[in-house]
SEDREN-894929 format. One record per residue (C-alpha): residue in three letters; x, y negated, z negated. Coordinates in nm, 2 decimals. Example, Ala and Ser with C-alpha at 12.3 -4.5 7.8 and 13.67 -1.06 7.14 Angstrom:
! residues 2
     r        u        v        w
   ALA     1.23     0.45    -0.78
   SER     1.37     0.11    -0.71
END
This chain:
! residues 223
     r        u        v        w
   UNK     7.91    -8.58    -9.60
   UNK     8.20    -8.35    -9.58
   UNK     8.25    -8.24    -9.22
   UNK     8.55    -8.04    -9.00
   UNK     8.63    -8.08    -8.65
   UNK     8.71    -7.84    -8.45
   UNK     8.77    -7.81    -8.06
   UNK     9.08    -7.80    -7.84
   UNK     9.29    -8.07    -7.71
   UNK     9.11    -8.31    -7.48
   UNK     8.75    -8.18    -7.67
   UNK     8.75    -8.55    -7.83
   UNK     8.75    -8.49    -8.21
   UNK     8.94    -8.81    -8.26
   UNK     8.71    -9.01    -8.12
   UNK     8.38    -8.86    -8.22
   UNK     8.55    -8.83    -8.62
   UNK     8.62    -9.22    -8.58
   UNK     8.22    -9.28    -8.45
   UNK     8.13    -9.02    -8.73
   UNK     8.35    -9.20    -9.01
   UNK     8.18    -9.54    -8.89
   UNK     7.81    -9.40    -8.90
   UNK     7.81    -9.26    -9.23
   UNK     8.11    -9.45    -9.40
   UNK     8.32    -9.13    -9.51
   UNK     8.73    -9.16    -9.40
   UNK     8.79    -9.01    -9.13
   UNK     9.16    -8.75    -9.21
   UNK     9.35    -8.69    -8.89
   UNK     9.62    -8.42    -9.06
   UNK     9.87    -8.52    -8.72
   UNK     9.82    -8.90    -8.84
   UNK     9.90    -8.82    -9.19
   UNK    10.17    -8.60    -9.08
   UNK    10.33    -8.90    -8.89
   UNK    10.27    -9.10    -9.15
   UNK    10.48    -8.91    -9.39
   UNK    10.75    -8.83    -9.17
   UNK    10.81    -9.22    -9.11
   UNK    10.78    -9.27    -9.51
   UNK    11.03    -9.02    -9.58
   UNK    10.82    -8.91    -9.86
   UNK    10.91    -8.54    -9.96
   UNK    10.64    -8.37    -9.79
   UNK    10.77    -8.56    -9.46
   UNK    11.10    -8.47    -9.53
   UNK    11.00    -8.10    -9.53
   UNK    10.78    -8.11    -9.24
   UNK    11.08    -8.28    -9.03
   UNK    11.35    -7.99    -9.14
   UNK    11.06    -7.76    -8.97
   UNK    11.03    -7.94    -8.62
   UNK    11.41    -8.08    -8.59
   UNK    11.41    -7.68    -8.63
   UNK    11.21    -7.62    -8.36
   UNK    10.95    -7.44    -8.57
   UNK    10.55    -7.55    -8.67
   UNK    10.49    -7.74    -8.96
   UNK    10.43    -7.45    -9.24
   UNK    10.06    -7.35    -9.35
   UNK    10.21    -7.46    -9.70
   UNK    10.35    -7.84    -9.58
   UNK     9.98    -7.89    -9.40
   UNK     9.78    -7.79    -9.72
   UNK    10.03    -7.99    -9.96
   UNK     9.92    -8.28    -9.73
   UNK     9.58    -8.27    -9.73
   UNK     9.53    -8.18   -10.10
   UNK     9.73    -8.48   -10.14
   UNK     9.53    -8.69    -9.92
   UNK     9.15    -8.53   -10.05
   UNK     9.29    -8.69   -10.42
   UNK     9.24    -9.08   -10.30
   UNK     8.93    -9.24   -10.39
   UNK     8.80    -9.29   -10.06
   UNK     8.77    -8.98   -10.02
   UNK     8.54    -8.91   -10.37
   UNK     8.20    -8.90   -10.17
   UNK     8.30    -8.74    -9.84
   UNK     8.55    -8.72    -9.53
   UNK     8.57    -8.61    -9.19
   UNK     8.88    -8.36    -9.12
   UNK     9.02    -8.33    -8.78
   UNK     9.30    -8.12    -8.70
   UNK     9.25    -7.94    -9.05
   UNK     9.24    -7.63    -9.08
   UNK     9.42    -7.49    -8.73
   UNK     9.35    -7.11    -8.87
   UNK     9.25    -6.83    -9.05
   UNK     9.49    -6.91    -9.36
   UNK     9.44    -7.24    -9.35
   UNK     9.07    -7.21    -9.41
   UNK     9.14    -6.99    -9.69
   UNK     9.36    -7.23    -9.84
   UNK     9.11    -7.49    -9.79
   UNK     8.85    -7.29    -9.99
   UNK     9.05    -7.31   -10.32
   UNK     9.08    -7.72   -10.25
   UNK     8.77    -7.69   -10.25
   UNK     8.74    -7.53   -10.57
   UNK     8.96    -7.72   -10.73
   UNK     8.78    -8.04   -10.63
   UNK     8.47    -7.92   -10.71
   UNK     8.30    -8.00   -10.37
   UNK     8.12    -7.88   -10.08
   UNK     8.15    -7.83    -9.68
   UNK     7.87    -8.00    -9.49
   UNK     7.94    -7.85    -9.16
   UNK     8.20    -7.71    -8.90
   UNK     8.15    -7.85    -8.57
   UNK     8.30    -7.67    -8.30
   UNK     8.33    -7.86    -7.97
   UNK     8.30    -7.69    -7.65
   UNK     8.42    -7.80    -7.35
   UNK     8.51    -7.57    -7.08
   UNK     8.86    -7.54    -6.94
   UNK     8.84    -7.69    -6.60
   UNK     8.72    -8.01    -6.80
   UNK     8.99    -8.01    -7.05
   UNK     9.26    -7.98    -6.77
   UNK     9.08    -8.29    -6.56
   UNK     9.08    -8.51    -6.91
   UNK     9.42    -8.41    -7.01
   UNK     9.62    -8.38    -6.68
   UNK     9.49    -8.76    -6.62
   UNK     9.57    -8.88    -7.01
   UNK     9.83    -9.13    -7.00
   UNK    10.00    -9.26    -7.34
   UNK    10.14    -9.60    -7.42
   UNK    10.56    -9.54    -7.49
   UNK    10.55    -9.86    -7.70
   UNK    10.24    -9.80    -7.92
   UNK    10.07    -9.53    -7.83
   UNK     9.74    -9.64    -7.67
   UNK     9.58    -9.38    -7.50
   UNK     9.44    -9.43    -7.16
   UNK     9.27    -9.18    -6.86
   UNK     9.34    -9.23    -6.48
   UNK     8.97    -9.23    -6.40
   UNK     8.74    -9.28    -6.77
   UNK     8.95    -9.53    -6.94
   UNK     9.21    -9.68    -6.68
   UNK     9.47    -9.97    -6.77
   UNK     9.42   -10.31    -6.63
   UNK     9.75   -10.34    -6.44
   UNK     9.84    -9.96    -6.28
   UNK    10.16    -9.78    -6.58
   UNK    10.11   -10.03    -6.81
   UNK     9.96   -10.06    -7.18
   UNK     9.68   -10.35    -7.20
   UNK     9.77   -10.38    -7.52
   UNK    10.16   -10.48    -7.53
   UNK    10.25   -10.41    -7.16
   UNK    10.47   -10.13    -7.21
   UNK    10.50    -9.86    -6.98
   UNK    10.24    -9.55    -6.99
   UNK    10.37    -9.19    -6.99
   UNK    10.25    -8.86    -6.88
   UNK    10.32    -8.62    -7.17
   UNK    10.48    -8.29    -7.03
   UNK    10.26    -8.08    -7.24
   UNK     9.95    -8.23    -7.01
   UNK    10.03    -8.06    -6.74
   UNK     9.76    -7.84    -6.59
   UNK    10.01    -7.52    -6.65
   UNK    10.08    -7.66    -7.00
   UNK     9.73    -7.73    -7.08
   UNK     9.64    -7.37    -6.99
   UNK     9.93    -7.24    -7.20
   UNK     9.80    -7.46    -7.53
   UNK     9.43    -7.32    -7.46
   UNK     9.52    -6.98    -7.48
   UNK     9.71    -7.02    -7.81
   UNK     9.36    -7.25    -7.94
   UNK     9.17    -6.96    -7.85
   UNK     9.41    -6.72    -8.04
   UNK     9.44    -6.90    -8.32
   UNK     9.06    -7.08    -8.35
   UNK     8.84    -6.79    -8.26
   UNK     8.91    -6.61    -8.62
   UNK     8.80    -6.99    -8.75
   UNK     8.49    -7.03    -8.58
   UNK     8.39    -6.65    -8.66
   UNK     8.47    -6.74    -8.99
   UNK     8.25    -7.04    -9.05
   UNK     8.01    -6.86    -8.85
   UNK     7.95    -6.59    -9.08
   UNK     7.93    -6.89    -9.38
   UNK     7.65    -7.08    -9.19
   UNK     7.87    -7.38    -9.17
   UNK     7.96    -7.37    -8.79
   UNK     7.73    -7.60    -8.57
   UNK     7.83    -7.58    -8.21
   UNK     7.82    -7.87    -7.95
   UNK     7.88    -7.89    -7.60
   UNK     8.11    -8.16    -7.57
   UNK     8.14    -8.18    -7.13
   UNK     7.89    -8.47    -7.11
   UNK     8.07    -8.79    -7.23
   UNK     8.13    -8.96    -7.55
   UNK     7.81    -9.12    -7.59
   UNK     7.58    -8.78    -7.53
   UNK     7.84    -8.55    -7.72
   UNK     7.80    -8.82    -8.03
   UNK     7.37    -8.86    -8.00
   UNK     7.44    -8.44    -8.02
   UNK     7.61    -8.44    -8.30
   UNK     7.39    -8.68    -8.52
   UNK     7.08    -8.51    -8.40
   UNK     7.20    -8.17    -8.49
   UNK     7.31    -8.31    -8.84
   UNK     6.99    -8.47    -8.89
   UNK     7.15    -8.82    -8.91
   UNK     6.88    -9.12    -8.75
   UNK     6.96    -9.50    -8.74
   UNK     6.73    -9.57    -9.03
   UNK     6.96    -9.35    -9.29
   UNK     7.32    -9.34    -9.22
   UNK     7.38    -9.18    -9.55
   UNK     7.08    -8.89    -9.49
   UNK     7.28    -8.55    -9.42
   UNK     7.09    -8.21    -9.45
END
């Protein structure tokens, strides 16, 4: 299974990738995770990527596809994956079609997560994220124990400035500007499967599998 994620912030690719990754047992490739990842390391490609934001510009088309050529090379990877955050547009997905040449693979599906903006704005403007380890918690679906503080080391929880209901509304209208191109473009492949994602974790997840023609019997069956 070789799947893409695709939805905007608040939609919940991260977690339905991680339940995906469990069920069928491919890795599941968060390209903001891996981007972290390298920055920390100091590896070149982090090095590159940190120039570009101490900059105050995006990571480059070409630093993003470096990465996740890199990361598509490791074994786990030989018999499927689950992007998420990969590819953001239009050029991206092309670039992504000569990986994909190159590997010698195909795409499963595109997944495309809808959720509609007043829902986005509630899950987002109530997100709260650990400063000392970056747990993520909601004000109302997944509230800490004790009220500004991480169950997990007891550090203080912060409210990100870009999850502000005017900040939130700003990121959605650069998704849509960016993503729509993407989705028309896998649409016009037969790759894209849509799924509302307003109803929960749990109903968003049984969508998912039942639309890829997963069932508890045989994790590994994919159309």
């Amino acid at each position: 299974m070789r799947l893409i994620l695709l939805g905007p912030a608040g939609a919940g690719k991260g977690t339905q990738a991680r339940l995906l990754s469990e069920r069928v047992g491919v890795p599941h490739i968060s390209t903001g995770e891996i981007l972290r990842h390298e920055i920390e390391e100091r590896t070149e490609l982090g090095l590159r990527a940190k120039a570009l934001i101490d900059d105050g510009n995006l990571v480059s088309d070409e630093v993003v596809n470096a990465i996740v050529h890199q990361r598509l090379t490791l074994s786990d990877a030989e018999k499927g994956f689950i992007l998420d955050g990969y590819p953001r547009t239009h050029s991206q997905a092309e670039d992504f079609e000569a990986i994909k040449k190159e590997r010698h693979f195909t795409l499963t599906a595109v997944i495309d997560l809808e959720v509609d903006e007043a829902e986005i704005i509630r899950r987002l403007s109530g997100r709260r994220v650990c400063s000392g380890c970056g747990a993520t918690f909601h004000l109302t679906s997944i509230p800490p124990l004790m009220p500004g503080r991480c169950d997990f080391c007891g550090s203080p929880l912060l409210h990100r400035d870009d999850d502000t209901p005017e900040a939130i509304r700003r990121r959605l209208q650069i998704y849509r500007l960016n993503t729509q191109p993407l989705i028309d473009y896998y649409r016009r492949r037969r790759k894209l499967i849509t799924v509302d994602a307003r109803h929960g974790v749990e109903r968003t997840f049984e969508a998912i599998c039942l639309k890829l023609g997963l069932d508890e019997e045989s994790p590994e069956e994919v159309p």
